[in-house]
Steps between C-alpha positions, in 0.01 A plus 500: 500500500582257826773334268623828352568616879621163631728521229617843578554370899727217359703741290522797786651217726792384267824599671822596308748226606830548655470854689717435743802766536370724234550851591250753536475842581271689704429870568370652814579238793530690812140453568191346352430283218867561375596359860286244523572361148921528567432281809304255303681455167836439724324214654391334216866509342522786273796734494348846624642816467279717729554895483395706773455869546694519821762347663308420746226305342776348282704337847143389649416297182845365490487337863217296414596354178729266368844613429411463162295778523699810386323848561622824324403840582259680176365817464317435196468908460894502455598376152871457664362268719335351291811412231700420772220200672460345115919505445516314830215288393656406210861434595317261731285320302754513188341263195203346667351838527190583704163275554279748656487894559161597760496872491329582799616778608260847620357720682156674535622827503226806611106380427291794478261762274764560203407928594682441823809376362838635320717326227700332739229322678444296125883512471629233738269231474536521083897496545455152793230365316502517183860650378667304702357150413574573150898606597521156666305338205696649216849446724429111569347395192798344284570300805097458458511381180848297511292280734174506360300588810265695667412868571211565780391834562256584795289706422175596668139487434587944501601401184153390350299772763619807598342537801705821664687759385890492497755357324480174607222384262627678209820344569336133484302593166843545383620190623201302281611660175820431581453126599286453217753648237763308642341169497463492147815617409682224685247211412774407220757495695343273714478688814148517707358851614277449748270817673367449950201697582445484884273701639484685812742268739621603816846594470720831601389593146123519604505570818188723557599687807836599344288620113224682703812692767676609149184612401415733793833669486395630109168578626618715808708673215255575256353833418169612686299583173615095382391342866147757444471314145498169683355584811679522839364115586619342203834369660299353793249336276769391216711343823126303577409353180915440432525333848157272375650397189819377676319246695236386243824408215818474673655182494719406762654159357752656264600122383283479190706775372814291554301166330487664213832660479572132531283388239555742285907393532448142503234392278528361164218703357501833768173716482567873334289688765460352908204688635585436883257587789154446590430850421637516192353187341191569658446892464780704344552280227136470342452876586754577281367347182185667594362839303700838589108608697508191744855534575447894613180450646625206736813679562 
Protein backbone atom coordinates (compact mmCIF):
# COMPACT_ATOMS: atom_id res chain seq x y z
CA UNK A 1 0.00 0.00 0.00
CA UNK A 2 2.90 2.76 1.09
CA UNK A 3 4.50 2.00 -2.43
CA UNK A 4 1.20 1.94 -4.31
CA UNK A 5 0.61 5.65 -2.86
CA UNK A 6 4.22 6.84 -3.13
CA UNK A 7 3.88 5.82 -6.52
CA UNK A 8 0.72 7.65 -7.12
CA UNK A 9 2.57 11.05 -5.42
CA UNK A 10 5.40 10.61 -8.05
CA UNK A 11 2.95 10.33 -10.92
CA UNK A 12 0.41 13.31 -9.60
CA UNK A 13 3.64 15.53 -9.64
CA UNK A 14 4.76 14.95 -13.33
CA UNK A 15 4.32 18.24 -15.16
CA UNK A 16 3.44 18.51 -18.91
CA UNK A 17 6.52 20.25 -20.40
CA UNK A 18 6.57 23.38 -22.36
CA UNK A 19 3.29 25.36 -21.13
CA UNK A 20 4.46 28.43 -21.65
CA UNK A 21 2.17 30.76 -24.02
CA UNK A 22 -0.51 28.22 -24.39
CA UNK A 23 -3.81 29.80 -24.36
CA UNK A 24 -6.50 29.19 -22.10
CA UNK A 25 -9.80 30.28 -21.49
CA UNK A 26 -11.62 31.07 -18.49
CA UNK A 27 -15.25 31.87 -17.56
CA UNK A 28 -16.47 34.04 -14.80
CA UNK A 29 -13.42 36.47 -13.86
CA UNK A 30 -14.87 39.54 -12.45
CA UNK A 31 -14.66 38.13 -9.05
CA UNK A 32 -13.63 35.01 -7.22
CA UNK A 33 -11.93 31.94 -8.12
CA UNK A 34 -12.33 32.94 -11.89
CA UNK A 35 -10.38 36.22 -10.76
CA UNK A 36 -8.03 34.86 -8.80
CA UNK A 37 -7.05 32.09 -11.28
CA UNK A 38 -6.83 34.92 -14.47
CA UNK A 39 -4.34 36.78 -12.20
CA UNK A 40 -2.37 33.70 -11.58
CA UNK A 41 -2.18 31.82 -14.90
CA UNK A 42 -0.96 35.36 -16.52
CA UNK A 43 1.89 35.25 -14.16
CA UNK A 44 3.06 32.04 -14.76
CA UNK A 45 3.12 32.67 -18.69
CA UNK A 46 0.03 31.36 -20.14
CA UNK A 47 -2.01 33.25 -22.69
CA UNK A 48 -5.41 34.04 -20.79
CA UNK A 49 -8.43 35.03 -22.20
CA UNK A 50 -10.48 36.12 -19.13
CA UNK A 51 -14.35 36.90 -19.72
CA UNK A 52 -16.14 38.95 -17.39
CA UNK A 53 -19.76 39.69 -16.81
CA UNK A 54 -19.34 43.43 -16.72
CA UNK A 55 -17.37 45.92 -18.04
CA UNK A 56 -16.44 46.83 -15.09
CA UNK A 57 -14.99 43.75 -13.61
CA UNK A 58 -13.50 43.14 -17.09
CA UNK A 59 -11.25 46.85 -16.92
CA UNK A 60 -10.31 46.02 -13.10
CA UNK A 61 -8.80 42.60 -14.07
CA UNK A 62 -7.15 44.13 -17.01
CA UNK A 63 -5.07 46.82 -14.93
CA UNK A 64 -3.45 44.28 -12.98
CA UNK A 65 -2.34 41.87 -15.51
CA UNK A 66 0.02 41.60 -18.12
CA UNK A 67 -0.85 43.01 -21.41
CA UNK A 68 -1.01 39.67 -22.48
CA UNK A 69 -3.92 39.22 -20.66
CA UNK A 70 -6.93 39.82 -23.00
CA UNK A 71 -10.46 39.96 -21.22
CA UNK A 72 -13.77 39.66 -23.22
CA UNK A 73 -17.11 40.38 -22.01
CA UNK A 74 -19.54 36.70 -21.74
CA UNK A 75 -22.85 36.19 -20.84
CA UNK A 76 -22.77 32.59 -20.92
CA UNK A 77 -26.89 32.75 -20.92
CA UNK A 78 -26.58 34.46 -24.48
CA UNK A 79 -25.71 31.88 -27.17
CA UNK A 80 -24.72 35.14 -29.41
CA UNK A 81 -22.28 35.86 -27.04
CA UNK A 82 -21.24 33.00 -26.75
CA UNK A 83 -20.42 32.26 -30.81
CA UNK A 84 -19.08 35.46 -31.01
CA UNK A 85 -16.17 34.93 -27.69
CA UNK A 86 -15.18 31.25 -29.41
CA UNK A 87 -14.90 33.02 -33.24
CA UNK A 88 -12.61 35.56 -31.57
CA UNK A 89 -10.93 32.81 -29.72
CA UNK A 90 -10.24 31.07 -32.59
CA UNK A 91 -9.11 33.67 -35.11
CA UNK A 92 -6.63 34.23 -32.30
CA UNK A 93 -5.32 31.15 -31.53
CA UNK A 94 -5.60 29.92 -35.35
CA UNK A 95 -3.81 26.16 -35.62
CA UNK A 96 -2.36 25.73 -32.20
CA UNK A 97 -5.81 25.72 -30.84
CA UNK A 98 -6.67 25.91 -27.14
CA UNK A 99 -4.70 24.21 -23.99
CA UNK A 100 -7.16 24.74 -21.31
CA UNK A 101 -10.99 25.80 -20.93
CA UNK A 102 -11.93 26.32 -16.69
CA UNK A 103 -15.62 26.83 -16.74
CA UNK A 104 -16.22 28.55 -13.71
CA UNK A 105 -18.70 30.51 -14.14
CA UNK A 106 -22.20 30.81 -11.51
CA UNK A 107 -24.28 31.92 -9.36
CA UNK A 108 -26.29 30.67 -6.29
CA UNK A 109 -29.39 31.87 -7.34
CA UNK A 110 -32.53 31.83 -4.47
CA UNK A 111 -31.82 28.96 -1.53
CA UNK A 112 -34.95 28.14 0.08
CA UNK A 113 -38.06 25.41 0.85
CA UNK A 114 -38.79 24.43 -2.98
CA UNK A 115 -42.97 25.42 -1.74
CA UNK A 116 -41.79 28.98 -1.54
CA UNK A 117 -40.45 29.26 -4.86
CA UNK A 118 -41.69 29.77 -8.70
CA UNK A 119 -40.12 28.36 -11.97
CA UNK A 120 -37.95 31.14 -12.36
CA UNK A 121 -36.24 30.90 -9.09
CA UNK A 122 -34.76 27.15 -10.61
CA UNK A 123 -34.54 28.95 -14.00
CA UNK A 124 -31.47 31.18 -13.78
CA UNK A 125 -29.07 29.32 -11.94
CA UNK A 126 -29.79 26.06 -14.48
CA UNK A 127 -29.31 28.54 -17.59
CA UNK A 128 -25.54 30.18 -15.58
CA UNK A 129 -24.70 27.00 -14.29
CA UNK A 130 -25.28 24.39 -16.01
CA UNK A 131 -26.57 25.53 -19.72
CA UNK A 132 -24.22 27.77 -20.02
CA UNK A 133 -21.01 25.73 -19.24
CA UNK A 134 -22.11 23.32 -21.75
CA UNK A 135 -22.65 26.41 -24.60
CA UNK A 136 -19.02 27.35 -23.84
CA UNK A 137 -17.99 23.60 -23.76
CA UNK A 138 -19.64 22.50 -26.96
CA UNK A 139 -18.48 26.13 -28.69
CA UNK A 140 -14.62 25.70 -27.67
CA UNK A 141 -14.14 22.16 -28.03
CA UNK A 142 -12.59 21.68 -31.68
CA UNK A 143 -10.15 24.27 -30.61
CA UNK A 144 -10.18 21.72 -27.43
CA UNK A 145 -9.41 18.92 -29.23
CA UNK A 146 -7.05 20.53 -32.08
CA UNK A 147 -4.78 21.02 -29.05
CA UNK A 148 -5.33 18.14 -27.05
CA UNK A 149 -5.99 19.80 -23.71
CA UNK A 150 -7.94 20.27 -20.85
CA UNK A 151 -11.56 20.99 -19.78
CA UNK A 152 -12.11 21.89 -15.84
CA UNK A 153 -15.44 22.37 -14.62
CA UNK A 154 -16.12 23.68 -11.00
CA UNK A 155 -18.46 22.25 -9.66
CA UNK A 156 -19.50 22.08 -6.03
CA UNK A 157 -19.81 19.60 -3.34
CA UNK A 158 -24.11 20.78 -4.12
CA UNK A 159 -23.44 18.52 -6.66
CA UNK A 160 -22.89 15.26 -4.53
CA UNK A 161 -25.42 16.83 -1.45
CA UNK A 162 -28.21 18.77 -1.96
CA UNK A 163 -28.34 20.50 0.98
CA UNK A 164 -31.10 23.47 0.09
CA UNK A 165 -33.62 23.93 -2.13
CA UNK A 166 -33.17 25.94 -5.44
CA UNK A 167 -31.74 25.60 -8.51
CA UNK A 168 -28.40 25.86 -7.73
CA UNK A 169 -27.84 22.21 -6.65
CA UNK A 170 -29.84 20.75 -9.31
CA UNK A 171 -27.91 22.77 -11.62
CA UNK A 172 -24.46 21.17 -10.27
CA UNK A 173 -26.00 17.49 -10.41
CA UNK A 174 -26.27 18.41 -13.94
CA UNK A 175 -22.94 19.57 -14.25
CA UNK A 176 -21.55 15.84 -12.88
CA UNK A 177 -23.45 13.98 -15.59
CA UNK A 178 -22.35 16.23 -17.84
CA UNK A 179 -18.58 16.21 -16.86
CA UNK A 180 -18.69 12.65 -16.58
CA UNK A 181 -20.25 12.02 -20.14
CA UNK A 182 -17.91 14.29 -21.57
CA UNK A 183 -14.80 12.89 -20.21
CA UNK A 184 -15.22 9.74 -21.80
CA UNK A 185 -16.18 10.84 -24.95
CA UNK A 186 -13.04 12.90 -25.46
CA UNK A 187 -10.55 10.36 -23.77
CA UNK A 188 -9.73 9.33 -27.57
CA UNK A 189 -9.18 12.30 -28.69
CA UNK A 190 -6.82 12.89 -26.19
CA UNK A 191 -8.29 15.69 -24.34
CA UNK A 192 -8.53 15.58 -20.26
CA UNK A 193 -11.97 16.35 -18.49
CA UNK A 194 -11.37 17.15 -15.27
CA UNK A 195 -14.50 17.89 -12.43
CA UNK A 196 -13.54 20.84 -8.89
CA UNK A 197 -15.67 20.26 -5.95
CA UNK A 198 -15.07 23.15 -3.43
CA UNK A 199 -17.09 23.43 -0.78
CA UNK A 200 -18.53 26.24 1.01
CA UNK A 201 -15.69 29.14 0.28
CA UNK A 202 -16.18 32.58 0.95
CA UNK A 203 -16.81 34.31 -2.15
CA UNK A 204 -19.73 36.85 -3.49
CA UNK A 205 -21.22 33.47 -4.47
CA UNK A 206 -21.64 32.37 -0.73
CA UNK A 207 -21.90 35.16 0.92
CA UNK A 208 -24.33 34.34 3.83
CA UNK A 209 -25.69 37.73 4.63
CA UNK A 210 -26.54 38.36 0.94
CA UNK A 211 -28.44 34.21 0.64
CA UNK A 212 -30.23 34.73 4.02
CA UNK A 213 -31.48 38.92 2.81
CA UNK A 214 -32.84 37.10 -0.58
CA UNK A 215 -34.38 34.79 1.55
CA UNK A 216 -36.38 37.15 3.80
CA UNK A 217 -37.75 39.07 0.90
CA UNK A 218 -39.64 35.47 -0.33
CA UNK A 219 -40.57 34.89 3.14
CA UNK A 220 -42.17 38.43 3.77
CA UNK A 221 -44.04 37.43 0.47
CA UNK A 222 -45.34 34.23 1.21
CA UNK A 223 -48.88 33.30 1.97
CA UNK A 224 -50.06 33.28 5.74
CA UNK A 225 -51.51 29.62 5.67
CA UNK A 226 -47.55 28.60 4.11
CA UNK A 227 -45.62 30.81 7.02
CA UNK A 228 -48.56 28.90 9.66
CA UNK A 229 -47.22 25.49 8.02
CA UNK A 230 -43.72 26.47 9.07
CA UNK A 231 -44.29 28.42 11.95
CA UNK A 232 -43.89 32.22 12.26
CA UNK A 233 -40.11 31.60 13.92
CA UNK A 234 -38.82 29.51 11.33
CA UNK A 235 -37.00 32.39 9.40
CA UNK A 236 -35.36 33.53 12.68
CA UNK A 237 -34.27 30.07 13.62
CA UNK A 238 -33.30 28.96 9.83
CA UNK A 239 -31.13 32.51 9.82
CA UNK A 240 -29.45 30.86 13.40
CA UNK A 241 -28.51 27.47 12.47
CA UNK A 242 -27.60 29.00 8.61
CA UNK A 243 -25.48 31.76 10.29
CA UNK A 244 -23.72 28.54 12.54
CA UNK A 245 -22.96 26.58 9.61
CA UNK A 246 -21.21 29.53 7.89
CA UNK A 247 -18.63 29.78 10.49
CA UNK A 248 -18.10 26.06 11.34
CA UNK A 249 -17.25 25.25 7.10
CA UNK A 250 -16.45 28.34 5.35
CA UNK A 251 -13.17 28.60 4.05
CA UNK A 252 -11.69 31.79 3.63
CA UNK A 253 -8.36 30.86 1.59
CA UNK A 254 -9.96 30.48 -1.82
CA UNK A 255 -6.29 29.42 -3.24
CA UNK A 256 -6.70 25.66 -3.08
CA UNK A 257 -9.38 26.12 -5.54
CA UNK A 258 -6.93 27.90 -7.87
CA UNK A 259 -4.06 24.89 -7.07
CA UNK A 260 -6.06 22.69 -8.52
CA UNK A 261 -7.34 24.54 -11.45
CA UNK A 262 -3.60 24.58 -11.84
CA UNK A 263 -3.04 21.08 -11.40
CA UNK A 264 -5.66 19.97 -13.06
CA UNK A 265 -4.17 22.21 -16.30
CA UNK A 266 -0.68 21.38 -15.80
CA UNK A 267 -0.16 17.96 -14.74
CA UNK A 268 0.80 15.08 -16.76
CA UNK A 269 -1.66 12.73 -15.19
CA UNK A 270 -4.59 15.50 -13.79
CA UNK A 271 -7.07 13.96 -11.16
CA UNK A 272 -10.90 13.54 -12.66
CA UNK A 273 -12.62 14.94 -9.48
CA UNK A 274 -10.66 17.88 -6.93
CA UNK A 275 -12.63 17.75 -3.73
CA UNK A 276 -11.42 21.28 -2.38
CA UNK A 277 -12.14 22.55 1.21
CA UNK A 278 -11.82 21.38 4.62
CA UNK A 279 -15.45 20.91 4.74
CA UNK A 280 -15.87 19.11 1.93
CA UNK A 281 -13.13 16.49 2.35
CA UNK A 282 -13.91 16.28 5.79
CA UNK A 283 -17.87 16.33 6.01
CA UNK A 284 -19.82 16.84 2.79
CA UNK A 285 -17.95 14.48 0.91
CA UNK A 286 -18.22 11.20 3.12
CA UNK A 287 -21.86 12.27 3.95
CA UNK A 288 -22.66 11.91 0.62
CA UNK A 289 -21.69 8.31 0.05
CA UNK A 290 -23.52 7.70 3.20
CA UNK A 291 -27.25 5.87 3.26
CA UNK A 292 -30.28 8.22 2.00
CA UNK A 293 -31.48 7.97 6.36
CA UNK A 294 -28.10 9.54 7.64
CA UNK A 295 -27.99 12.09 5.04
CA UNK A 296 -31.78 13.40 6.05
CA UNK A 297 -31.41 12.83 9.54
CA UNK A 298 -28.09 14.99 9.80
CA UNK A 299 -29.47 17.45 7.47
Amino acid sequence: IISLWWHWRARDRIKVPNLTGKYIFITGCDTGFGNRAAKIFDKKGFRVFASCLTETGAKELKAVTSKQLQTVLLDVRDSDSVKNVAARVKAEVQSEGLWGLVNNAGIMGTSAPTDWLDIEHFRDPIEVNLIGLINVTISMLPLIKKAKGRIVNVSSVGGRLAFSGGGYFPSKFGVEGFNDSLRRDMKAFGVKVCCIQPGLFKTALTNPAKIMKEKEVIWNKLPLDIKRQYGEDYFQKDAAKKEKLSKICLNKDISPVVQCMEHALTSLHPRTHYVVGQDAKLFWNPLSRMPAAIQDFLL
